[in-house]
C-alpha positions as semicolon CSV with decimal commas, in nm:
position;residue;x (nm);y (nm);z (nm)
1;X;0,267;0,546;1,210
2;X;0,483;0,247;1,253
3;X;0,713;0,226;1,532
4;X;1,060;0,281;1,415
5;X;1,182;-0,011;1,649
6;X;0,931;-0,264;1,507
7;X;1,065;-0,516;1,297
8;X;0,907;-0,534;0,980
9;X;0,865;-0,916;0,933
10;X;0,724;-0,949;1,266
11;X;0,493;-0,649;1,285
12;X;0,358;-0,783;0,930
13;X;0,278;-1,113;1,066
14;X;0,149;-1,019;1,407
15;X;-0,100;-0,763;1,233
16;X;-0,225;-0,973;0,942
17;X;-0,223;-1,299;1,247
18;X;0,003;-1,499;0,974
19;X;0,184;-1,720;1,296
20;X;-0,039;-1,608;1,562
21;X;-0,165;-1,827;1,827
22;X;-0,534;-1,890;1,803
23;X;-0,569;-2,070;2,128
24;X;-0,483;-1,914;2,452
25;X;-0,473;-1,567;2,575
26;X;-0,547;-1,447;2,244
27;X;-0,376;-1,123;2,064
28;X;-0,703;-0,891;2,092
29;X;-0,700;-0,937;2,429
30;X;-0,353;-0,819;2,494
31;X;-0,403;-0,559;2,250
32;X;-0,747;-0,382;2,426
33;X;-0,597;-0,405;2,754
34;X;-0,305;-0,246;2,590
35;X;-0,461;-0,009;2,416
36;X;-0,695;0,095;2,802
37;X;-0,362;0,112;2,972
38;X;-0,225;0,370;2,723
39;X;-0,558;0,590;2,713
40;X;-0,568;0,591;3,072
41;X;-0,185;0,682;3,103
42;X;0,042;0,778;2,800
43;X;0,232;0,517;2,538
44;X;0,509;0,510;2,813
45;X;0,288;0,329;3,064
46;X;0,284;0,075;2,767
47;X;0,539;-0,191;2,892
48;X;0,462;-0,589;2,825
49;X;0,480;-0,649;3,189
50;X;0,198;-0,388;3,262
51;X;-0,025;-0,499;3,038
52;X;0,028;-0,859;3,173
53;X;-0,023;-0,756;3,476
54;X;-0,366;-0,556;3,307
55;X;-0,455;-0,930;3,256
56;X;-0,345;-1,145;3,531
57;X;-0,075;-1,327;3,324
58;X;0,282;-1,399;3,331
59;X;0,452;-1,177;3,123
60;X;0,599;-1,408;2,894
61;X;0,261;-1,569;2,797
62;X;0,193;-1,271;2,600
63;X;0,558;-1,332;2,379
64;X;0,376;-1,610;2,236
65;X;0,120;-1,369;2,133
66;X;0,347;-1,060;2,013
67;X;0,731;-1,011;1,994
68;X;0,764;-0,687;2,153
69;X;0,613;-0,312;2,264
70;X;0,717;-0,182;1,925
71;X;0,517;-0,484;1,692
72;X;0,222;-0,434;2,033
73;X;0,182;-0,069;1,939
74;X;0,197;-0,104;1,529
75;X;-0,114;-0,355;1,633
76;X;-0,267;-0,089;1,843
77;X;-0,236;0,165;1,580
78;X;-0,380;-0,069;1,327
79;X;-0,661;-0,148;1,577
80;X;-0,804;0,196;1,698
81;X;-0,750;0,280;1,312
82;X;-1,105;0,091;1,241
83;X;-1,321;0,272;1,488
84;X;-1,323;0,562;1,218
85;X;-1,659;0,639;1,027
86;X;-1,628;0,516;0,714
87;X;-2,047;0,594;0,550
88;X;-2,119;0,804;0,253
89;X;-2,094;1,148;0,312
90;X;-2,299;1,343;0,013
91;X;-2,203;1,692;-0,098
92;X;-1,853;1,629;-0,275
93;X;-1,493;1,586;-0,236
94;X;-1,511;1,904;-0,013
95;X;-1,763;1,715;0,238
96;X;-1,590;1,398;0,230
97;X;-1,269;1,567;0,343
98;X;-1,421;1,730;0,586
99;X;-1,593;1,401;0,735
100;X;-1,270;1,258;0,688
101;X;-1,092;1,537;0,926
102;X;-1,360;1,534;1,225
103;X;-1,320;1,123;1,214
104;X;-0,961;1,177;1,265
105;X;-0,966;1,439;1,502
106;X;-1,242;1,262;1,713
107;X;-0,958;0,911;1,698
108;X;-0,723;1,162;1,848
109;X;-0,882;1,315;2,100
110;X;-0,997;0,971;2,211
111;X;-0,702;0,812;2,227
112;X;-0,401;1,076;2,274
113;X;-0,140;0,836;2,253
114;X;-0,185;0,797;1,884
115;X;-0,002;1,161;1,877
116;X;0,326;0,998;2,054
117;X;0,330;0,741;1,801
118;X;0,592;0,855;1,472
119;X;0,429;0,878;1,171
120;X;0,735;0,848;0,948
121;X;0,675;0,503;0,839
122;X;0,317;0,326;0,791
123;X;0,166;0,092;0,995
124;X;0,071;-0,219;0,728
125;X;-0,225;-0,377;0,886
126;X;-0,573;-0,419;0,796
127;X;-0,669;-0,172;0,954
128;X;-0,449;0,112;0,853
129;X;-0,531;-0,004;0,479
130;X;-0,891;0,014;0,502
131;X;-0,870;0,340;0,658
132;X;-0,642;0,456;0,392
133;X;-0,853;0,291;0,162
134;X;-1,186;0,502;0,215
135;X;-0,960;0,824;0,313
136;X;-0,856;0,831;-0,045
137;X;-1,174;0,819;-0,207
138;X;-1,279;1,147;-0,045
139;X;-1,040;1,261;-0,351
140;X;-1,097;1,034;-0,641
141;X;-1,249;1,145;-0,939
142;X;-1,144;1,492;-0,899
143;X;-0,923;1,514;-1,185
144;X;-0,579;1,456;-0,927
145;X;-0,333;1,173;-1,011
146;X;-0,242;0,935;-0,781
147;X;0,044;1,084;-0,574
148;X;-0,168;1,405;-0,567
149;X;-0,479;1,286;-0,397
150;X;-0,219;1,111;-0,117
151;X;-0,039;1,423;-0,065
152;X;-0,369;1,604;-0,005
153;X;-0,502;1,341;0,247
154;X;-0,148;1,363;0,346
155;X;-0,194;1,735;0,406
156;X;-0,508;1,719;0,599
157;X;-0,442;1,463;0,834
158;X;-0,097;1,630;0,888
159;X;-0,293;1,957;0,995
160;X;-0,542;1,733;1,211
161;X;-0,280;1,605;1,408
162;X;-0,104;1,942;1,458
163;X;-0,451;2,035;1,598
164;X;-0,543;1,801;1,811
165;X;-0,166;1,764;1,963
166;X;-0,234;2,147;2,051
167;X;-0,601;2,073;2,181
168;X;-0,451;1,753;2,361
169;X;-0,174;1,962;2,541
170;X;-0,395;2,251;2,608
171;X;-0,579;2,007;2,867
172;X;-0,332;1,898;2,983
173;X;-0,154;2,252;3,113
174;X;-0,502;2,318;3,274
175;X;-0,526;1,988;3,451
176;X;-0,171;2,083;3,583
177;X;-0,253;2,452;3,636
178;X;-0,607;2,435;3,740
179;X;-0,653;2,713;3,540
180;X;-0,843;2,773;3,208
181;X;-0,695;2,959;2,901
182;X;-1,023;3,237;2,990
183;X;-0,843;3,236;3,367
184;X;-0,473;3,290;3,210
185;X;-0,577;3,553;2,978
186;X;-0,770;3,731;3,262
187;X;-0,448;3,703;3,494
188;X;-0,219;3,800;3,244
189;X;-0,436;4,072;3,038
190;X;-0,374;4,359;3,321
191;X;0,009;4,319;3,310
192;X;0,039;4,256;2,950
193;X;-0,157;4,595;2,858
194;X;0,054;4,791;3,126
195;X;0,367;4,701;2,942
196;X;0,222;4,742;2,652
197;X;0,078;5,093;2,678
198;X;0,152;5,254;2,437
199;X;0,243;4,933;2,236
200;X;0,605;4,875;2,136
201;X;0,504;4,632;1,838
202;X;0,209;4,813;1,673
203;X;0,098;4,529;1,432
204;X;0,030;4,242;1,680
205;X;-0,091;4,488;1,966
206;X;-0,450;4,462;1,842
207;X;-0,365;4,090;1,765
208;X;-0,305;4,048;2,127
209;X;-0,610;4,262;2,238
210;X;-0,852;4,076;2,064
211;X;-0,678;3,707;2,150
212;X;-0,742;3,858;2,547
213;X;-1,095;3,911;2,539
């Protein structure tokens, strides 16, 4: 999930801290209060001078720190990336990937912003690896080669994040609605079934039905 902008040479050596400061305002500071600022508000409220600001700094004291936003997020990617669960799950590869998906959906849901961030090209941090590292075990042993068991991790966390972008952006419409999906469905059911009485598409009319109640 590396940003596209980052430069590679710096992101490397700002998330391994090969070249970073040790004295002063320090990089994990700059990257929690980054990392508040965006689960309070979105990746776009991300800006170095906000999160100096965040801190009572300058904002060039945190250049010192990190070169930019794009190497800042790749770090905040990398850092989030280790809150995930990483104990022995017994029951099988079945089990483990299913520990594996609830960890991921759980990162999401606590900290949307991860879903704005591309996931073209991986972030390289610490992080990220060990993540990656214990994600890919759910698989091994299961008679898969190598670029099979990453394209079915690949696959699963590609269908967690589809879910929990939809679960993220269903909240969202009813904090800007006020309205539940139960109070849509209930405002909507009495015109949809007038119109659709008797149905003009007979194979998702009972579809519909049974998504309304």
């Amino acid at each position: 999930m590396a940003t596209e902008r980052s430069d590679p040479a710096r992101a490397l050596a700002v998330l391994w801290r090969t070249g970073v400061p040790r004295k002063g305002l320090g990089l994990d500071r700059i990257v929690a209060a980054a990392v508040e600022l965006a689960d309070a508000e979105g990746l776009a409220a991300v800006s170095m001078r906000r999160v100096a600001d965040k801190l009572g700094v300058g904002t060039m004291s945190l250049y010192t720190h990190v070169p930019g936003k794009a190497e800042l997020v790749d770090v905040m990617v990398d850092t989030v990336s280790a809150e995930t669960g990483r104990e022995d799950v017994p029951g099988g590869w079945r089990a483990r990937l299913a520990h594996v998906a609830r960890e991921n959906w759980a990162l999401c849901l606590r900290h949307p912003w991860l879903l704005e961030v591309s996931g073209h090209r991986a972030v390289l941090g610490p992080g990220v690896a060990a993540k990656y590292d214990f994600e890919l075990r759910a698989v091994d042993g299961i008679g898969l080669t190598d670029v099979e068991m990453d394209a079915v991790l690949t696959l699963v966390l590609g269908h967690v994040r589809a879910a929990a972008r939809l679960a993220v952006e269903a909240a969202r419409v009813e904090r800007s609605t006020g309205l539940t999906d139960e109070q849509w469905w209930a405002g909507a059911r009495p015109v949809l079934f007038s119109v659709f009485s008797p149905p003009p598409f007979p194979p998702p009319s009972p579809i519909g039905e049974e998504g309304g109640e």
